[in-house]
C-alpha positions as CSV (number, residue, x, y, z in Angstrom):
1,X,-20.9,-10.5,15.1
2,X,-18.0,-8.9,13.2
3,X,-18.4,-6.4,10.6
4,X,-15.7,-5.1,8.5
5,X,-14.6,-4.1,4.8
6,X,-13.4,-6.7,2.1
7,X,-12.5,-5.5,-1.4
8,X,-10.9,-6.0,-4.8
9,X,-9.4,-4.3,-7.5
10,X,-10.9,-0.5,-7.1
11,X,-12.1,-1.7,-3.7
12,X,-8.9,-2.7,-3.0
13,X,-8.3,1.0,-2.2
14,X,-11.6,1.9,-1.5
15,X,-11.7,-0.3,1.6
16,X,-8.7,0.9,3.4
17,X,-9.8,4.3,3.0
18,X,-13.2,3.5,4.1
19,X,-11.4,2.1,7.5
20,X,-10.1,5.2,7.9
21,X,-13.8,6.6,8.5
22,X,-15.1,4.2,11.3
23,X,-14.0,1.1,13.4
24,X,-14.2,-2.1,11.3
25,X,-13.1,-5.1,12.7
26,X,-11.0,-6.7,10.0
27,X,-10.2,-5.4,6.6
28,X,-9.8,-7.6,3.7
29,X,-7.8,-6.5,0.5
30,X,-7.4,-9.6,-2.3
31,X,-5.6,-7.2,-4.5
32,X,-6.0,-3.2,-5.6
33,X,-4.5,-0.8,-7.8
34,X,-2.2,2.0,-5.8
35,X,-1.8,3.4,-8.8
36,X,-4.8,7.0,-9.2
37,X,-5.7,7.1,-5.0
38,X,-2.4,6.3,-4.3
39,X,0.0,7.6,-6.7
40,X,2.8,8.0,-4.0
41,X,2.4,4.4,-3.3
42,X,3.4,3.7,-7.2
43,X,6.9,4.7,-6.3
44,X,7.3,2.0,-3.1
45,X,6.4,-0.3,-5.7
46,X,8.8,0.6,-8.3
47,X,11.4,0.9,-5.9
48,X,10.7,-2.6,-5.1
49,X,11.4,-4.3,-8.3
50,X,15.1,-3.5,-8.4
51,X,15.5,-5.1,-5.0
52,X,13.7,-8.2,-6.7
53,X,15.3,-8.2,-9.5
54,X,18.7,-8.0,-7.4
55,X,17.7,-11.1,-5.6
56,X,17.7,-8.8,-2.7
57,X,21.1,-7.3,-2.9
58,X,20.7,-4.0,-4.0
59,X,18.1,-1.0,-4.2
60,X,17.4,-0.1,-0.4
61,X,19.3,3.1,-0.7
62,X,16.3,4.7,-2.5
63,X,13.3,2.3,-0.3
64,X,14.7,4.1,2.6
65,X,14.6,7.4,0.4
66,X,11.3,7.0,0.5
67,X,11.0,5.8,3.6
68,X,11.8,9.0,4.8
69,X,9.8,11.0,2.8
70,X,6.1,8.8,3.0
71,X,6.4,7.0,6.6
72,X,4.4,9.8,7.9
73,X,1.4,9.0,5.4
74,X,-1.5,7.1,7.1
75,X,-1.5,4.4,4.1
């Protein structure tokens, strides 16, 4: 038997983090806010758009910005 963590919208974040505190086998995520529990997160996300929005072109200067300065964080 496999046991593990699904969630969406608050538990979207909630599962992830629950991972964090044992050894599930799978985690399922359909969709979640990193917006409160994972404010950092909010600025991948907007640094995102503009690559989008370039149709891929331009914006990594600042994803790699931030790269820097969250890979470290376990999320």
């Amino acid at each position: 038997m496999r046991v593990g963590f699904a969630g969406a919208s608050q538990g979207g974040w909630i599962a992830p983090l629950a991972a964090r505190h044992s050894d599930p086998d799978f985690i399922a995520v359909s969709y979640g806010l990193a917006d409160s529990p994972l404010a950092k997160a909010r600025e991948i996300t907007d640094a995102t758009g503009p690559i989008m929005a370039s149709r891929f072109r331009d914006g990594y200067a600042r994803l790699a910005e931030l790269k820097t300065r969250y890979g470290h964080e376990p999320w």
